[in-house]
C-alpha positions as CSV (number, residue, x, y, z in Angstrom):
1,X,-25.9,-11.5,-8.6
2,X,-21.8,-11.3,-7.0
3,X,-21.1,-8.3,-5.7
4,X,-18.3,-6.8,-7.6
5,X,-14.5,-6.4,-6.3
6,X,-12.6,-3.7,-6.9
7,X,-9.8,-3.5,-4.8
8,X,-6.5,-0.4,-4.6
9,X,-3.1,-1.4,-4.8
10,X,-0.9,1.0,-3.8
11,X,3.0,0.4,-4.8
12,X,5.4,0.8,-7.9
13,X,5.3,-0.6,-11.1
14,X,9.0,-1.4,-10.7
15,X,8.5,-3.2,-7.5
16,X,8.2,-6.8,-7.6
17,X,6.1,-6.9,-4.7
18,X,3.3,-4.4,-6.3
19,X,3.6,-6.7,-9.4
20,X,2.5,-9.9,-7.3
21,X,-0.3,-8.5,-6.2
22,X,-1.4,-7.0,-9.3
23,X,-0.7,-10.4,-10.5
24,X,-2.7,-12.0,-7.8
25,X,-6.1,-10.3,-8.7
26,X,-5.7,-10.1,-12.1
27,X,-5.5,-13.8,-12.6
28,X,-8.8,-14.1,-10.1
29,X,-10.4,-11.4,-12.4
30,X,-10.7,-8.6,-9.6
31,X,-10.4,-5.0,-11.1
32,X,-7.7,-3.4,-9.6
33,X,-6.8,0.2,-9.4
34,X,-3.3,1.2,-9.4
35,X,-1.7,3.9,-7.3
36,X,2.1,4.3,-8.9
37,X,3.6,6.3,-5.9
38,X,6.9,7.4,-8.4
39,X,3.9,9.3,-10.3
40,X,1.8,10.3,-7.6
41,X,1.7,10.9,-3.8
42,X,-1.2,9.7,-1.8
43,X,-3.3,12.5,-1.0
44,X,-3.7,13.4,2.5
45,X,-7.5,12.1,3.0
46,X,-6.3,8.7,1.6
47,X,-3.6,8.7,4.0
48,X,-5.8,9.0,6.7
49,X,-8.1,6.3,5.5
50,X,-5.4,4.1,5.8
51,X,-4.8,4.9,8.8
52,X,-7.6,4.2,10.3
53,X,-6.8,0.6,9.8
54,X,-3.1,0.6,10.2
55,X,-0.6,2.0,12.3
56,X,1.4,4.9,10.5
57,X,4.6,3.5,12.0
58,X,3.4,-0.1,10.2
59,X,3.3,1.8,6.5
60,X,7.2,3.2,6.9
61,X,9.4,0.6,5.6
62,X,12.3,0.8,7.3
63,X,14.2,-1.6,5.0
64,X,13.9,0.5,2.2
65,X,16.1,2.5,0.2
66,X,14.5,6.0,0.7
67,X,14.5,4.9,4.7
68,X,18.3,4.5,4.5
69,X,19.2,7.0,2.2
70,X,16.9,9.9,4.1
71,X,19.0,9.0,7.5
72,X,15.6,8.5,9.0
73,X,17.3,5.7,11.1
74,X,18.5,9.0,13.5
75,X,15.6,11.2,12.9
76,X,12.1,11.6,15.0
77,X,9.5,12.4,12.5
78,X,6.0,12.4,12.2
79,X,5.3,9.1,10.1
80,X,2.2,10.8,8.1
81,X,3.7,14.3,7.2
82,X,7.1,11.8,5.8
83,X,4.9,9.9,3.7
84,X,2.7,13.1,2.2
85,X,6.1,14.4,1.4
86,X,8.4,11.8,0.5
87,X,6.0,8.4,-0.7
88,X,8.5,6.0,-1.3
89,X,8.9,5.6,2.0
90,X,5.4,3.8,2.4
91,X,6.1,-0.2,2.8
92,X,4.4,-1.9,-0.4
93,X,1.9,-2.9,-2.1
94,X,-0.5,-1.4,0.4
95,X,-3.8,-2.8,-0.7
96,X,-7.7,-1.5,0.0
97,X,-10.9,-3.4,-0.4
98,X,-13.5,-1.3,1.0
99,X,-12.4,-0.2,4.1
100,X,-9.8,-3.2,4.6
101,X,-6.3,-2.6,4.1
102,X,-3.2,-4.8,3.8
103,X,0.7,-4.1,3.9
104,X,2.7,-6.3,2.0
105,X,2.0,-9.1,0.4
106,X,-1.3,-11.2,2.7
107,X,-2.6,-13.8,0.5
108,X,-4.4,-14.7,2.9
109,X,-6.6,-11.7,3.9
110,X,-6.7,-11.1,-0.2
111,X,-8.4,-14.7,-0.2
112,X,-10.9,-13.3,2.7
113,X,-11.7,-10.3,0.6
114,X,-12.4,-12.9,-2.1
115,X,-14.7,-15.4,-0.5
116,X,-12.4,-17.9,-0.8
């Protein structure tokens, strides 16, 4: 018997980037579970699980709109405490399987996850 997959995407229905990977494991048949951050901040212990694989500075997206508009360009902040309090600044889809986590879109490590 296959282990089963169940993997976390992290992101924003409206983002096409969250919607390609939702895409991606859908059409391999992988539950995902979906983490719309315009409904719902991360909780703090999730945060930290995630950064226990990735840096904090790696999960800001400093292309983004809430990065730009926020003036965080000319700001020192604490990466974590931003993203508990404003989560659209959090680069996406962030995705976990098990303890693994990606930023962006990796196709590659997504294939690993997959055994392919």
């Amino acid at each position: 018997m296959s282990d089963i997959i169940v993997v976390q995407i992290i992101g924003t229905k409206k983002s096409a980037e969250t919607r390609k990977a939702m895409r991606y494991f859908s059409e391999r048949g992988v539950k995902a579970h979906i983490v719309d951050l315009s409904e719902r901040a991360l909780r703090r212990g999730e945060l930290e699980n995630i950064t226990r694989r990735v840096s904090p500075d790696e999960l800001i997206d400093i292309d983004g709109t809430a990065y730009r508009q926020g003036g965080y360009a000319y700001l020192d902040f604490d990466p974590v405490e931003e993203l508990l309090e404003n989560p659209l600044l959090m680069k996406i889809p962030v995705v976990r399987c098990g303890s693994e986590v990606t930023v962006g879109e990796n196709r590659v490590q997504w294939d690993r996850w997959l055994g392919r």
